[in-house]
C-alpha positions as CSV (number, residue, x, y, z in Angstrom):
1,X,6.6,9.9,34.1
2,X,3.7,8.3,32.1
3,X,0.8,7.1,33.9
4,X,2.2,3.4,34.4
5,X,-1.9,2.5,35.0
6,X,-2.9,4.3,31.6
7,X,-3.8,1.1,29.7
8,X,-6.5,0.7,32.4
9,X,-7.4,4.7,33.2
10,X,-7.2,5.7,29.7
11,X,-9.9,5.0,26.4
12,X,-8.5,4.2,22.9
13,X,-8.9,7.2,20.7
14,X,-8.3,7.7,17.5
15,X,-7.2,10.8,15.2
16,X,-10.4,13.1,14.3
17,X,-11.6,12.9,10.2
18,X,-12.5,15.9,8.8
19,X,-16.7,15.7,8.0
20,X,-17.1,13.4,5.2
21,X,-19.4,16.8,3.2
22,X,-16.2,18.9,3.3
23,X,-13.3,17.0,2.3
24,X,-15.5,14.7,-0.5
25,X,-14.9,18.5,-2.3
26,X,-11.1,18.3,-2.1
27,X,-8.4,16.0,-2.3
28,X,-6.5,16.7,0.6
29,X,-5.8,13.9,3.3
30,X,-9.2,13.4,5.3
31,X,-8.1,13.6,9.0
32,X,-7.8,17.0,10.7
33,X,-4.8,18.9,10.8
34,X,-2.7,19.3,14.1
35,X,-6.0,17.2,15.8
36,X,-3.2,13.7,16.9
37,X,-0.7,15.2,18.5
38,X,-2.8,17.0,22.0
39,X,-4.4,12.7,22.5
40,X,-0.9,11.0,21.4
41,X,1.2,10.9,24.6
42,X,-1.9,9.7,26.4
43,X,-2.4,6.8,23.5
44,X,1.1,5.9,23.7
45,X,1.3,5.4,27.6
46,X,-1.7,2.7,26.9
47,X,1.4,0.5,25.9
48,X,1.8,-2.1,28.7
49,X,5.8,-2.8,27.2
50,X,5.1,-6.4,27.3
51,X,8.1,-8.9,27.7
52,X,6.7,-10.4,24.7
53,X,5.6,-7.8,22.7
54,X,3.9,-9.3,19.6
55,X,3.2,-6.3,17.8
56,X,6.8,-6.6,17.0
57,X,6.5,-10.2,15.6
58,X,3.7,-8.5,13.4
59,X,4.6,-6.0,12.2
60,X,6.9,-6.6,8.6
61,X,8.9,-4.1,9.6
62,X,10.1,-5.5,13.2
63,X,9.4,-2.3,14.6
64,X,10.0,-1.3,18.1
65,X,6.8,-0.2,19.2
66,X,6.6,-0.3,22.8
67,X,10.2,1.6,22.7
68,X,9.1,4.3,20.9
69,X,5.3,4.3,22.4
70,X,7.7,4.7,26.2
71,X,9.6,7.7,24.6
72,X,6.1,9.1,23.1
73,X,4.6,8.9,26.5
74,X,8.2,10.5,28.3
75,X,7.7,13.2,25.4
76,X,10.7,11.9,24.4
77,X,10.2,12.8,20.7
78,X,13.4,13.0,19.3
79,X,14.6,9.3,20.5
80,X,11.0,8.1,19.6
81,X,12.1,9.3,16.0
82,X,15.4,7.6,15.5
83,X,14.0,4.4,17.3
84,X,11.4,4.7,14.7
85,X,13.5,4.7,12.1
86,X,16.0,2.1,12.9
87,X,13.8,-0.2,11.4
88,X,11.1,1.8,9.4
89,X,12.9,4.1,6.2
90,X,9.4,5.7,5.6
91,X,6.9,5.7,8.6
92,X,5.0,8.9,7.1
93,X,3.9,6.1,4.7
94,X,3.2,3.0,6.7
95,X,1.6,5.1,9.6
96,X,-1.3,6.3,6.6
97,X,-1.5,3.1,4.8
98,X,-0.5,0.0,6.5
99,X,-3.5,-2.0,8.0
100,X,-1.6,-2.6,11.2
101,X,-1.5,-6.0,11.7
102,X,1.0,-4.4,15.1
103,X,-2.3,-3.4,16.4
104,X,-4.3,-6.9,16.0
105,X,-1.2,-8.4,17.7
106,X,-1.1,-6.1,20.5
107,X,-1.1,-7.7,24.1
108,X,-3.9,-5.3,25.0
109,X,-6.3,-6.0,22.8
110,X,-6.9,-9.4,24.5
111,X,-8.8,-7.8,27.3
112,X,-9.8,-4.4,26.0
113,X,-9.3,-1.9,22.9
114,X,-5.4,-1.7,21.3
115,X,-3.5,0.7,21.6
116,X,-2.8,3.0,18.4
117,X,-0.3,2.2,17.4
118,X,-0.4,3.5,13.9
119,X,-1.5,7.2,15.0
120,X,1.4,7.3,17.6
121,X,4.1,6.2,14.3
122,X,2.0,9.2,12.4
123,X,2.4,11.7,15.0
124,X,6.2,11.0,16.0
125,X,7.3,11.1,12.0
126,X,5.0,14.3,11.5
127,X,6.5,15.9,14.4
128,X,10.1,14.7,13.2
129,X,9.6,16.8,10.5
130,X,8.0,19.6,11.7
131,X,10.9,20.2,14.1
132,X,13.6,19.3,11.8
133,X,14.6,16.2,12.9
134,X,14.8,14.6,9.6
135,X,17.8,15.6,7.4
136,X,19.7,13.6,5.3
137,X,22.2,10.6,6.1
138,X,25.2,11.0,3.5
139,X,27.5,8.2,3.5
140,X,30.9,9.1,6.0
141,X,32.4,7.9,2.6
142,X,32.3,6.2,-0.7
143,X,32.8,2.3,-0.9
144,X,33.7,2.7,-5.0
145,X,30.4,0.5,-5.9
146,X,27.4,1.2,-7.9
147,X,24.3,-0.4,-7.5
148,X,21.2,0.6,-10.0
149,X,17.7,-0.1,-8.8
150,X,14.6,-0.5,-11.1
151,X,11.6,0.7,-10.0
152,X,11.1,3.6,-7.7
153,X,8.1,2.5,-5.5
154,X,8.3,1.9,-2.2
155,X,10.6,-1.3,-2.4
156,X,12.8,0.6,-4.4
157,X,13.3,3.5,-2.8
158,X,13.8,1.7,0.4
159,X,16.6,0.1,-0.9
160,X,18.2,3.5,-2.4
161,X,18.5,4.7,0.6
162,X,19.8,2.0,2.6
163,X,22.3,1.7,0.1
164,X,23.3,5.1,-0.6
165,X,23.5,5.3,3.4
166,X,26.1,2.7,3.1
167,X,28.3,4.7,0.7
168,X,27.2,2.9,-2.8
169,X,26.3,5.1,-5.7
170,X,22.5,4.3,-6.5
171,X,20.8,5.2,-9.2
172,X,17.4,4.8,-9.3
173,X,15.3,4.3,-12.9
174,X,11.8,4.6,-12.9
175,X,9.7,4.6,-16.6
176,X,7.1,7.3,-15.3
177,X,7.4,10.5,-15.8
178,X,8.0,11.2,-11.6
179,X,9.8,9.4,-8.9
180,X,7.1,7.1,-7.0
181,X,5.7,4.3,-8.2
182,X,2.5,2.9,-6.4
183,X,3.1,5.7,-4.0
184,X,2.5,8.9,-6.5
185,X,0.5,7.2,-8.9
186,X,-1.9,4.5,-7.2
187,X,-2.2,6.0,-4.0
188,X,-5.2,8.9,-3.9
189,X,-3.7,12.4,-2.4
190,X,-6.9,12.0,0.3
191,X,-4.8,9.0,1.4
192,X,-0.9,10.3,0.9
193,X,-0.8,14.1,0.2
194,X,2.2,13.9,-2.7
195,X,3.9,16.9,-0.8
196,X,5.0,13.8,1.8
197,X,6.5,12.1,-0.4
198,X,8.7,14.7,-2.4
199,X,10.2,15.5,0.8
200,X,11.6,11.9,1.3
201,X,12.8,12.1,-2.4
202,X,14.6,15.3,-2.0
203,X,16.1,13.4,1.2
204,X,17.1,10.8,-1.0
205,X,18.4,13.3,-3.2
206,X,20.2,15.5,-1.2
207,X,22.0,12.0,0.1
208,X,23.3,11.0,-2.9
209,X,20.9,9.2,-5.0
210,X,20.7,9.8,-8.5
211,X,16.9,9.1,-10.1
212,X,16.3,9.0,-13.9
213,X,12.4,8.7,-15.1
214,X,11.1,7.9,-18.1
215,X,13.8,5.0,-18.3
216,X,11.9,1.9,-19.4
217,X,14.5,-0.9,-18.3
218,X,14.6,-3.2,-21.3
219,X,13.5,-0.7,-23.7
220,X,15.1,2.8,-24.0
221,X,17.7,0.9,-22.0
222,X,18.7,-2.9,-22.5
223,X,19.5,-5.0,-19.7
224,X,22.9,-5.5,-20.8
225,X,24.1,-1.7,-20.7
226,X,22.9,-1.1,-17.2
227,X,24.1,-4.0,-15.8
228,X,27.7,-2.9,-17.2
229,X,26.9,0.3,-16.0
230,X,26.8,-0.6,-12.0
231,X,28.0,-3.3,-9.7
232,X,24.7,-5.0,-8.9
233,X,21.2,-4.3,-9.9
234,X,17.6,-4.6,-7.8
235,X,15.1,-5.1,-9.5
236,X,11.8,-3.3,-7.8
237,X,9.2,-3.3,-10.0
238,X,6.0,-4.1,-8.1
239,X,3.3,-6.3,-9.7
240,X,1.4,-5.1,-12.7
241,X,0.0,-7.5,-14.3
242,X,-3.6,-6.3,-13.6
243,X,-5.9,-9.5,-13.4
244,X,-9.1,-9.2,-15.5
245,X,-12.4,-10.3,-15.7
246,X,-13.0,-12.1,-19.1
247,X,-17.0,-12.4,-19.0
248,X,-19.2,-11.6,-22.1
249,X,-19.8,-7.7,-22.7
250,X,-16.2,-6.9,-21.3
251,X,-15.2,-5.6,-24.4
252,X,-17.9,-3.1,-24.1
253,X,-16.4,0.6,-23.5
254,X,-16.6,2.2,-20.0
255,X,-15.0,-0.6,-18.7
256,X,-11.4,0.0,-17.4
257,X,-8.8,-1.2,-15.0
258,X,-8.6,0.9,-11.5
259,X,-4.8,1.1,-12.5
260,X,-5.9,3.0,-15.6
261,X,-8.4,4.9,-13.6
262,X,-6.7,6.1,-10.4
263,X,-3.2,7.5,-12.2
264,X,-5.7,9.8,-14.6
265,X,-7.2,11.0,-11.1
266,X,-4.2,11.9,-9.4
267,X,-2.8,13.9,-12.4
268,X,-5.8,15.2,-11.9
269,X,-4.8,16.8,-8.7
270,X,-1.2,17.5,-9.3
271,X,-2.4,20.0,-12.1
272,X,-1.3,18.1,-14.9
273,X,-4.6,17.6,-16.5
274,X,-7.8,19.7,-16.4
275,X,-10.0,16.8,-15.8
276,X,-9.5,12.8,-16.6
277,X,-10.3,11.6,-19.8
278,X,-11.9,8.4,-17.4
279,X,-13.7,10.7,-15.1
280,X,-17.1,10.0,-12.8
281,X,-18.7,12.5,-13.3
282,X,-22.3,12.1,-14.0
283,X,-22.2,8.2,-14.1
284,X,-23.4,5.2,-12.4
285,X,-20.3,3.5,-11.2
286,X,-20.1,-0.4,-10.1
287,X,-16.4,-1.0,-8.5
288,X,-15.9,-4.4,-8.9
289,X,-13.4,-5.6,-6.2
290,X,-13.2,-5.9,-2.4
291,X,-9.9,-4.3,-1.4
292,X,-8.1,-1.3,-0.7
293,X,-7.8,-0.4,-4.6
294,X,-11.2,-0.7,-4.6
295,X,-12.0,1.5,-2.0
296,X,-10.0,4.1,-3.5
297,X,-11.6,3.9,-6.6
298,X,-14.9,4.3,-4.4
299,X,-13.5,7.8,-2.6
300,X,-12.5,8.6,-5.9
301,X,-15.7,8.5,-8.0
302,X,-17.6,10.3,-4.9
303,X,-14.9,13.4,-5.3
304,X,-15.4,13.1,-9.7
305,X,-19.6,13.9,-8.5
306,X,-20.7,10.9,-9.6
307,X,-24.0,10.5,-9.8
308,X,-24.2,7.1,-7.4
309,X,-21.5,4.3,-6.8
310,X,-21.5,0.2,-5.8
311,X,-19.5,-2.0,-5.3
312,X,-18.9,-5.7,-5.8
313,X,-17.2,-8.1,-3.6
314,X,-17.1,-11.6,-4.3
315,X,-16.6,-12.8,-0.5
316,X,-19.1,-13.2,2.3
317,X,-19.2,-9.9,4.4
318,X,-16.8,-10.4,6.9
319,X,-18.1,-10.6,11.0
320,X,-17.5,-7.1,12.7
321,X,-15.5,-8.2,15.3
322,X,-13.2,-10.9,15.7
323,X,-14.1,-14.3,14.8
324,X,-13.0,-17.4,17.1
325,X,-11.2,-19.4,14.2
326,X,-8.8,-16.0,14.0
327,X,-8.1,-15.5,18.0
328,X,-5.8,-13.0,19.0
329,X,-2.7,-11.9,17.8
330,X,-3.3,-13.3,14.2
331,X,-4.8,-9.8,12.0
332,X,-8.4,-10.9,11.7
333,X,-10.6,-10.4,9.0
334,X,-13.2,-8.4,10.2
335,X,-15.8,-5.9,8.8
336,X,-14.0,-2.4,8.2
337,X,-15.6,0.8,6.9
338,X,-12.8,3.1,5.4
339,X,-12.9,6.7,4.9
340,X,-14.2,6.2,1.2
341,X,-17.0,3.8,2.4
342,X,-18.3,6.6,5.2
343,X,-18.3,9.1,2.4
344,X,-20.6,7.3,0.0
345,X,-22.6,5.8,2.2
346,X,-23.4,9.8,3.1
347,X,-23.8,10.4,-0.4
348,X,-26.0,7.2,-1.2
349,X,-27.2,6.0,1.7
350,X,-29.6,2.5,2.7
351,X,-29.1,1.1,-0.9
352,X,-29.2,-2.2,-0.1
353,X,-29.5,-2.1,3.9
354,X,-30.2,-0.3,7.2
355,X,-26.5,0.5,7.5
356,X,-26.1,2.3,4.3
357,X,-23.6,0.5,3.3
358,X,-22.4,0.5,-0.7
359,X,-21.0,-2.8,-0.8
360,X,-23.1,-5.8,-1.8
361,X,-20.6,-9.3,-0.7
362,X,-20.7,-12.6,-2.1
363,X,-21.7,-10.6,-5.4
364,X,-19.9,-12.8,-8.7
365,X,-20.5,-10.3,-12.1
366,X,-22.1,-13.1,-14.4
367,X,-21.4,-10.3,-17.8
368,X,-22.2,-7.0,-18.7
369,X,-25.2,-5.4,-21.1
370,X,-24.8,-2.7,-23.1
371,X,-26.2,0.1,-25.5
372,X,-26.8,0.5,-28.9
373,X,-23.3,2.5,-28.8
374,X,-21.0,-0.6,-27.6
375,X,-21.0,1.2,-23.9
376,X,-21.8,-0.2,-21.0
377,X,-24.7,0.1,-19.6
378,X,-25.4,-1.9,-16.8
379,X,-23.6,-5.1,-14.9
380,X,-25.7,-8.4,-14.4
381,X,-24.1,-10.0,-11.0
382,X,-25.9,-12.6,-9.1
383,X,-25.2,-13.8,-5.5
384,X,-22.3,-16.3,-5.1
385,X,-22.4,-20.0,-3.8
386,X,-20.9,-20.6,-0.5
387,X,-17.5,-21.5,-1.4
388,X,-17.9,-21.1,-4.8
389,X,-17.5,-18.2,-7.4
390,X,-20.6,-20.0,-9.4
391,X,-23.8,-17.8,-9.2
392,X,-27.0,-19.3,-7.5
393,X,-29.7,-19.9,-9.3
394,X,-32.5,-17.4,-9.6
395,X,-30.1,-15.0,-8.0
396,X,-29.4,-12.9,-10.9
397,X,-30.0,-9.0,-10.7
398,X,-29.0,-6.0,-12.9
399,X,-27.3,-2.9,-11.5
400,X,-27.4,0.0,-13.9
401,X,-23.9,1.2,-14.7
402,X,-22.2,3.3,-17.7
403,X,-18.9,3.4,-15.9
404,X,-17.1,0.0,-14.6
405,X,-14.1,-0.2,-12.5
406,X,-12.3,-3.5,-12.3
407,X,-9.8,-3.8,-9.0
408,X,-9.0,-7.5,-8.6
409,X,-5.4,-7.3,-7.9
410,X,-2.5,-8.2,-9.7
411,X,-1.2,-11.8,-11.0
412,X,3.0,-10.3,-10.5
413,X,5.1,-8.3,-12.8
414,X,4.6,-7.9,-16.8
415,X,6.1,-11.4,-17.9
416,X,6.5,-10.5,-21.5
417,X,8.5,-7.7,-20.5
418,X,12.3,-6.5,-22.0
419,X,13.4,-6.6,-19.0
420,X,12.2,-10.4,-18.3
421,X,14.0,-11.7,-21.1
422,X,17.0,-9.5,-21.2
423,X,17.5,-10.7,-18.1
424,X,17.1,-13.9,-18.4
425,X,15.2,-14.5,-15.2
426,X,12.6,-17.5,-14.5
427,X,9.0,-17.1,-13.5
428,X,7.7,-18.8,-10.8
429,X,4.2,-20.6,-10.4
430,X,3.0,-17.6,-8.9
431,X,3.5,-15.1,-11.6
432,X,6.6,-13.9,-9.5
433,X,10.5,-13.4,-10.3
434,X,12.1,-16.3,-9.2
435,X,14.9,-15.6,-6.4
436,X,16.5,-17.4,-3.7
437,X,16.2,-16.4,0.1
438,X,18.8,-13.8,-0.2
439,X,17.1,-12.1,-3.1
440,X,19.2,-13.0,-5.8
441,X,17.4,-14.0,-8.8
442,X,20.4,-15.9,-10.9
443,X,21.9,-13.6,-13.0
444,X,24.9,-12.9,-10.9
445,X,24.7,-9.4,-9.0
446,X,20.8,-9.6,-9.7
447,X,18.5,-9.0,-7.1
448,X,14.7,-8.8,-6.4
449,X,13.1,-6.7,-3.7
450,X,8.7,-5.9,-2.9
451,X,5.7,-7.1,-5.1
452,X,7.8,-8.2,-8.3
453,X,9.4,-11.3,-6.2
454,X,6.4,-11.6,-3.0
455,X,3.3,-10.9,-5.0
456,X,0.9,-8.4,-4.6
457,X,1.0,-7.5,-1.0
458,X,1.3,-4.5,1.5
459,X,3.5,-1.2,1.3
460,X,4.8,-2.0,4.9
461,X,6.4,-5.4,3.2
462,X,7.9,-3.5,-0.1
463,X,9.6,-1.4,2.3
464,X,10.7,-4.4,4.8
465,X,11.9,-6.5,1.3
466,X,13.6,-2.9,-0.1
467,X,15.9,-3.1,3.2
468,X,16.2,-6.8,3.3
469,X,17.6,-6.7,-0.2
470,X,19.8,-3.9,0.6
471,X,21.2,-5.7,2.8
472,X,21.6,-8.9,0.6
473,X,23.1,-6.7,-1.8
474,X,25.4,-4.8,0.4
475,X,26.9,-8.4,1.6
476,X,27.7,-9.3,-2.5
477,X,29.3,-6.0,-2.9
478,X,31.3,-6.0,0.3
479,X,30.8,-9.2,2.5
480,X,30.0,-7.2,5.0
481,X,26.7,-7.5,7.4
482,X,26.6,-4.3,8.6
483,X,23.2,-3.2,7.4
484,X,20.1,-4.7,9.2
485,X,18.5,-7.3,7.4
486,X,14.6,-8.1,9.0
487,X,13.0,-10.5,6.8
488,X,13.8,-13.2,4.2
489,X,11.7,-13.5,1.0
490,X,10.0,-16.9,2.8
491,X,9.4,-15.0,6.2
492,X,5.3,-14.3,6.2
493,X,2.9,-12.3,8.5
494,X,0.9,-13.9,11.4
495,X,-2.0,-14.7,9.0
496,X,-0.9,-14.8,5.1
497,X,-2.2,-12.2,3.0
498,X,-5.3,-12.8,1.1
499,X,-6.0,-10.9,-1.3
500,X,-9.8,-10.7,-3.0
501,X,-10.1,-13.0,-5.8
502,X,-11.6,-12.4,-9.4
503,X,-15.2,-11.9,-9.9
């Protein structure tokens, strides 16, 4: 039996990184192979199993943490698995991505450090399939309905698979060349090695589910054919209406969208280019942009060799530890260094402080200069009013730049779209499809799921919406509740989402 004292007798650890030198010259994922699973069972016994257990309530997901930490700890890893995935279709994903909002909610952290509860997800799903505990689910048998899901990020494919599992024919359409969305195309391989997730698609796969790319819903294939094509339709596809920043000099060249720039890099590294025609290398990049986009557009410059990187973000620097107007369990905004930060800050250290750190806060871009040759050349910022996006008087400073990468989030899906119109479905005041709380969005047997009805938000809530609208969907088809249905479109985390404006 697990140490019952451990959360007293035993120090938070986290999963080792690979040195920041080596794996800047690769794009494989940065922590060190095989180093989780030895600390894990220790880590996972750390979990007091509260009565209450609000890493629960946190998590988008309502995953059973201390149930599968108990198993963890037992070395129970088969049963930690399948409690795992009761509620989580991908945890490979979340356990790499998510911010863990579980772990700001966790009972532990009020007195000491949380437990990890992302590394112990990691380690059970890596060890799932490393000892062949994740095959696929057919269907015991057909229910005789079809259900066609646009978009194959992680909303969509969440729903796929919940549905397939329920006996409906699902055909997934994505307009990329490959199955993935967000997942294959915005997501750098030092974050999600792709490998990951073409195993889950081949799961999918060998379930049932049918996937057609280079479908453009609306375009190659009017609204009207699919829907006469399948029973019901979900409609997954994410927010991509990039947001912009329309001050003078933008239409200089070198300036791009991190959307434009990160798909080119991870072509890159699946072998289907030589090198990106948007490419690092050699230039003075300024990432303008304070989340995790823009961090991956950092790690990604430092792996192109460029030749020195910033970055821009428009709010204060956040405290580096928890603030008293955000008291435990809400997920506070607090200082965080990510992988891509540590890296440049090796390459380019004490640029504008003792910490090293690349990112200048409460930095607004007031426009951009540029050379003879209509390319940028550098980008005039100046340090933002409290409260304000306005710059400050005498504030104003130059950064020398002749690359610019703009990562300010996403205003919701393309609204002048095929698919909008064919449709015929409304757009609400934030930029988002319009549904109701079961997902519908009018057009009967029309559904929304992930980013294109929340907003721009966080994988771990495309997947929770994917399997919420499955199981809205399900209920049309068959008036039947029998698959698990978390959230509703108005449910919201502990602390909404916020994500880093314009500027």
């Amino acid at each position: 039996m697990a140490d019952p004292k451990a959360f007293l007798n035993t120090p938070r650890k986290l999963r080792a990184r690979r040195a920041a030198e080596a794996r800047v010259r690769d794009w494989q994922e940065v922590y060190q192979p095989g180093a989780l699973l030895p600390i894990i069972g220790g880590q996972a016994a750390r979990c007091m199993d509260c009565g209450l257990p609000f890493c629960h309530q946190a998590c988008p997901l309502g995953n059973l943490v201390p149930e599968w930490n108990r198993l963890v700890a037992d070395q129970d890893w088969r049963d930690a698995a399948d409690r795992l995935h009761a509620t989580d279709n991908f945890p490979e994903f979340t356990g790499r991505l998510c911010p863990a909002p579980c772990e700001s909610a966790c009972v532990l952290g009020i007195i000491a450090e949380p437990v990890t509860i992302r590394n112990v997800e990691l380690a059970v799903v890596d060890r799932a399939w490393e000892q062949g505990y994740e095959v696929p689910c057919p269907p015991d048998r057909p229910t005789g309905r079809s259900v066609g899901v646009v978009g194959s990020g992680p909303a969509g494919l969440a729903a796929a698979q919940q549905l397939t599992r329920a006996g409906h024919a699902v055909t997934v359409y994505e307009r990329a060349d490959r199955i993935g969305g967000l997942l294959r195309y915005g997501i750098p391989d030092f974050r999600l090695e792709k490998h990951r997730l073409d195993r889950r698609i081949d799961q999918l796969r060998a379930e049932g589910t049918e996937f057609r790319t280079g479908v453009t819903v609306g375009e190659d294939l009017p609204a009207a054919e699919l829907r006469s094509r399948h029973d019901a339709v979900v409609l997954a596809v994410g927010a991509t209406a990039w947001k912009d920043l329309p001050v003078p000099g933008r239409e200089f060249t070198g300036i791009h969208q991190a959307m434009e720039y990160l798909p080119l890099a991870n072509r890159v590294a699946a072998g289907d280019l030589a090198e990106s025609p948007v490419s690092a290398r050699g230039h003075r990049v300024v990432v303008i942009g304070g989340g995790d986009t823009a961090a991956d557009c950092v790690g990604t410059a430092v792996r192109q060799f460029a030749s020195g990187v910033r970055q821009l973000d428009i709010n204060p620097r956040p405290p580096d530890g928890r603030p008293e107007a955000q008291p435990w369990p809400v997920h506070a905004k607090v200082r965080h260094e990510t992988t891509s930060h540590e890296e440049a800050g090796r390459q380019w250290p004490a640029r504008d402080g003792a910490d090293g750190d690349i990112r200048a806060y409460a930095s607004t871009t007031v426009r951009f200069d540029g050379d003879p040759d209509g390319r940028v050349s550098a980008v005039r910022i100046a340090d933002a009013a409290p409260g304000s996006r306005a710059p400050l008087p005498g504030t104003e400073h130059a950064l020398d730049a002749d690359l610019v990468l703009l990562a300010l989030g996403f205003f919701g899906p393309e609204p002048d779209t095929g698919l909008v119109q064919q449709f015929g479905l409304r757009i609400d005041a934030q930029g988002n499809l319009a549904r109701d709380d079961r997902f519908a969005a009018g057009p009967d047997g029309v559904f929304v799921a992930g980013d294109a009805g929340r907003g721009q938000s966080l994988i771990v809530w495309a997947i929770a919406e994917g399997r919420a609208a499955a199981a809205a969907v399900h209920r049309y088809l068959t008036g039947r509740d029998d698959l698990p249905a978390p959230i509703t479109p108005a449910s919201r985390p502990i602390v909404p989402e916020d994500p880093a404006p314009a500027g």
